[in-house]
C-alpha positions as CSV (number, residue, x, y, z in Angstrom):
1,X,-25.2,-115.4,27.0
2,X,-24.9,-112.1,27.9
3,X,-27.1,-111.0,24.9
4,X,-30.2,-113.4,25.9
5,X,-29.6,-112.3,29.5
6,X,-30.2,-108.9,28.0
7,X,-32.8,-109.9,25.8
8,X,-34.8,-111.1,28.7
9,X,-34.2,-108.1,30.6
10,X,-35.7,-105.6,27.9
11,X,-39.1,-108.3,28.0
12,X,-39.6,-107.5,31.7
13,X,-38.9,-103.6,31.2
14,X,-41.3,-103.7,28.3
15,X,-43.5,-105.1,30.3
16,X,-43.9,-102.5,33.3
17,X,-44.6,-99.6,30.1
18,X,-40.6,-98.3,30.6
19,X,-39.9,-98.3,27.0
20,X,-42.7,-99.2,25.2
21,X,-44.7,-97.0,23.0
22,X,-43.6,-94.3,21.2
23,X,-43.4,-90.7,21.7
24,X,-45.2,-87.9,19.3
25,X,-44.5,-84.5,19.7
26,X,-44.7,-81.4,17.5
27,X,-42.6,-78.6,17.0
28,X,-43.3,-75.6,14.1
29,X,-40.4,-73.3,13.6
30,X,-42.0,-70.3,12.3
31,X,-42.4,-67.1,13.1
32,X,-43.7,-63.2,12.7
33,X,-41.9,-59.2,12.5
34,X,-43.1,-56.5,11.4
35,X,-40.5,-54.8,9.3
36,X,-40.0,-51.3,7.3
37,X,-37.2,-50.4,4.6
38,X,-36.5,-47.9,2.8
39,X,-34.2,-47.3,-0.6
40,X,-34.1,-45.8,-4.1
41,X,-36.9,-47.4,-5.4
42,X,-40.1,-49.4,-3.8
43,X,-38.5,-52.9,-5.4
44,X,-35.3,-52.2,-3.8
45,X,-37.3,-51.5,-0.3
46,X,-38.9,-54.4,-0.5
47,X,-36.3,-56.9,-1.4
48,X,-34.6,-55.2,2.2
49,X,-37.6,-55.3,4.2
50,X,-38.0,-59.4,3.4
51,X,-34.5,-60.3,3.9
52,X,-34.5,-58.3,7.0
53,X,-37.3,-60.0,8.5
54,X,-35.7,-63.7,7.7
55,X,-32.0,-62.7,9.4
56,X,-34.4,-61.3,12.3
57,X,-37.1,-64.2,12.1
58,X,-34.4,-67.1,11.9
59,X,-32.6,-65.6,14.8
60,X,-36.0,-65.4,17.0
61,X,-36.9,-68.6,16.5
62,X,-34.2,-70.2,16.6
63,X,-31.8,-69.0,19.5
64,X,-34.1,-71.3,22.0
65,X,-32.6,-74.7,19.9
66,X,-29.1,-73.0,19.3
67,X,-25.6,-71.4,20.8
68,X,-26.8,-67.7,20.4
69,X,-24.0,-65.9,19.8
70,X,-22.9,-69.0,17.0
71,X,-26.4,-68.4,15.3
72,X,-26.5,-64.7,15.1
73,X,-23.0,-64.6,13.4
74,X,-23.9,-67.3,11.3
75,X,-27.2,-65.6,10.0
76,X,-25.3,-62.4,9.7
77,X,-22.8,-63.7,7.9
78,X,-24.5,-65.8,5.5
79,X,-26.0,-64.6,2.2
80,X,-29.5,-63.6,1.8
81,X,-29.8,-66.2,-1.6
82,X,-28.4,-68.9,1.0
83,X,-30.8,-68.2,3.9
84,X,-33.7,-68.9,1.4
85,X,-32.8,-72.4,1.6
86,X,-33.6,-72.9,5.0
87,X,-37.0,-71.4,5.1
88,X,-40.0,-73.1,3.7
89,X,-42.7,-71.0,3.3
90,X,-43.3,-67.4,4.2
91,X,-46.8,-65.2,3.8
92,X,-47.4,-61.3,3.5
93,X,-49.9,-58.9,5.3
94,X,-50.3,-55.0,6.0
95,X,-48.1,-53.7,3.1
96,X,-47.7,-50.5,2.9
97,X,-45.7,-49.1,0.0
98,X,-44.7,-45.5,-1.7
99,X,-41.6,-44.4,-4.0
100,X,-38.5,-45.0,-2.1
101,X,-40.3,-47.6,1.0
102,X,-42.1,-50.8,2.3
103,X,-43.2,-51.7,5.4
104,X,-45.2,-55.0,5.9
105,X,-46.1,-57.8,8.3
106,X,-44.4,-60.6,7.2
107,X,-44.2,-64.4,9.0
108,X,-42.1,-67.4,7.2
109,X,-42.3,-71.0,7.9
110,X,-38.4,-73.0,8.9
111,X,-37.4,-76.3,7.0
112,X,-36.3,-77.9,10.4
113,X,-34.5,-80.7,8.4
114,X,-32.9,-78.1,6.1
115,X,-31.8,-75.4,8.7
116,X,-30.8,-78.2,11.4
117,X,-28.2,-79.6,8.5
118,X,-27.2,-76.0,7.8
119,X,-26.6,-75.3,11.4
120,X,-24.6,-78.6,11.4
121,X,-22.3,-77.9,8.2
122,X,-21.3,-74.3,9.9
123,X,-20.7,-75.9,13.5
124,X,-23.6,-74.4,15.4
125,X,-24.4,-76.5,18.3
126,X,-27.9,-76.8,18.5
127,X,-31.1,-79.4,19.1
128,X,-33.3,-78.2,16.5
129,X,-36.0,-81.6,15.8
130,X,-35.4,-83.3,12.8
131,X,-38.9,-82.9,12.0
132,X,-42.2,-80.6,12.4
133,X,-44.1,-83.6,13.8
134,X,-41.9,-86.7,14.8
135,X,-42.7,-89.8,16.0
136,X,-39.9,-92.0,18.2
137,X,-39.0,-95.6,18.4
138,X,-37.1,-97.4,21.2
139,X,-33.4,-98.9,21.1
140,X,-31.8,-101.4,23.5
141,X,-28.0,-101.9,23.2
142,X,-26.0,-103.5,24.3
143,X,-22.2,-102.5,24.9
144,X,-20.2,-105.3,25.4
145,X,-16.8,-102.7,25.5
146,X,-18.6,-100.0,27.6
147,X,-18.2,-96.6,26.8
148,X,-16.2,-96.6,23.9
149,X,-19.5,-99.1,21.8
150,X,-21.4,-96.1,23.3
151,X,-18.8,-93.4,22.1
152,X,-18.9,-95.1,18.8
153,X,-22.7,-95.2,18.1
154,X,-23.0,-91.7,19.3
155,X,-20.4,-90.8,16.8
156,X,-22.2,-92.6,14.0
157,X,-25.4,-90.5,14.6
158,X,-24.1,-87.1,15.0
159,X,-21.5,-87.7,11.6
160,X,-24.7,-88.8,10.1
161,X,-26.5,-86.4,11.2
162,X,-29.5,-87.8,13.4
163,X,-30.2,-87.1,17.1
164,X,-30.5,-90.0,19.8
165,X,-31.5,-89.3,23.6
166,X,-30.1,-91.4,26.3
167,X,-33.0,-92.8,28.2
168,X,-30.8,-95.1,30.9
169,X,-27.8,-96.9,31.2
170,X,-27.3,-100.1,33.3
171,X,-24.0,-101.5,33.2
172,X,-23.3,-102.4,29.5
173,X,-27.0,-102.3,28.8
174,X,-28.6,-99.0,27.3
175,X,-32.0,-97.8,26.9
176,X,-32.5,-94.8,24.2
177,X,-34.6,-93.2,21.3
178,X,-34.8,-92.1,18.2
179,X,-37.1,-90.4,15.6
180,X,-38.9,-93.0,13.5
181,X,-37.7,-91.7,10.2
182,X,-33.8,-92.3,11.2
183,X,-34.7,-96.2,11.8
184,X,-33.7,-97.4,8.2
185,X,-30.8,-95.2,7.8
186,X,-29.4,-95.8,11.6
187,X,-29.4,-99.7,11.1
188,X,-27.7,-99.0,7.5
189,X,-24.9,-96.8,9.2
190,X,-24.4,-99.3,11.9
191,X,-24.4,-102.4,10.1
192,X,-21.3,-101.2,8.6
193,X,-19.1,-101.0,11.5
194,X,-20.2,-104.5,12.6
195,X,-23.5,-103.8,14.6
196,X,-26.1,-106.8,14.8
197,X,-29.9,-105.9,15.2
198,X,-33.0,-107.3,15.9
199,X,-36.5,-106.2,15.7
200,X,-38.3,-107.1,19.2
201,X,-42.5,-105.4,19.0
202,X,-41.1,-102.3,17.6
203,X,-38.0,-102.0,20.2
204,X,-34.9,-102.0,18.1
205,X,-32.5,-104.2,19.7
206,X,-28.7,-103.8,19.1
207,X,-25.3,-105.2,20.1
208,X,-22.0,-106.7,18.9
């Protein structure tokens, strides 16, 4: 009973455009220094100047999504052939070289996937977007034990890496979202611990 009352309740909320829809946004990690190195030989410069501007580049960008003071250790610490992981393209302009240095403009690209999940293995607390350009889809749940269903399914998402936001909650109903490309493997996760879904014009409805 409670779960048709519910059911009924999400039709009129639907209705007046509360949690219909779905939300696009776009986010590009990238970014641009201008760096100079010098060393024994131009090679050696260069290969300075480039992993230089990543540490600097990764901690530019990304100290607006992150704990500072977490990320810069974390870039600091972490190995030049590791950070090249987490970046997804990079470009070159202005070079300048001679014997012993190299100076360039250089700007690089961040995986967001790939450097959120690094971020995530090292214990960085952060809200990097899953995804460059990421589209949302709505959930209704219903939490017939209260906080701890909620504690649960927020547990399930962050151990499984994905992001949910809290849009409302009404007594042992919730409204949040999601990014679209989590859909399969959120109802897969769930489904295990004994969550029911249903599919209701796009909104994702879920209890117990």
């Amino acid at each position: 009973m409670v779960v048709k009352l519910a059911f009924k309740l999400l039709s009129v909320v639907a209705l007046t455009g509360a949690i219909c829809g779905h939300d696009t946004f776009a986010v590009e990690l990238k970014g641009t220094v201008n760096v100079r190195e010098s060393s024994d030989t131009a090679t050696e410069a260069k290969t300075k100047a480039i992993n230089s501007a990543r540490r600097q580049i990764l901690i530019s960008v990304l100290s607006k999504y992150t704990d500072v003071e977490a990320l810069t250790e974390l870039v600091n610490n972490t190995s030049s052939n590791d950070l090249i992981n987490v970046i997804s393209s990079s470009s070159v302009s202005n070079e300048q070289i001679s014997n012993d240095t190299y100076s360039a403009t250089i700007s690089m690209n961040i995986d967001n996937d790939a450097v959120k999940q690094w971020l995530v293995a090292n214990n960085v607390q952060n809200w990097v977007p899953n995804n460059e350009y990421s589209e949302k889809f709505s959930l209704f749940i219903v939490v017939q034990n209260g906080i701890s269903d909620w504690a649960e399914i927020k547990r399930l998402v962050r151990e499984n890496n994905m992001n949910i936001d809290t849009v409302s909650i009404q007594g042992n109903q919730i409204i949040a979202k999601m990014p679209l490309n989590y859909r399969t493997k959120f109802t897969a996760t769930i489904r295990e611990y004994g969550w029911r879904y249903a599919d209701n014009s796009g909104v994702l409805q879920i209890w117990k």
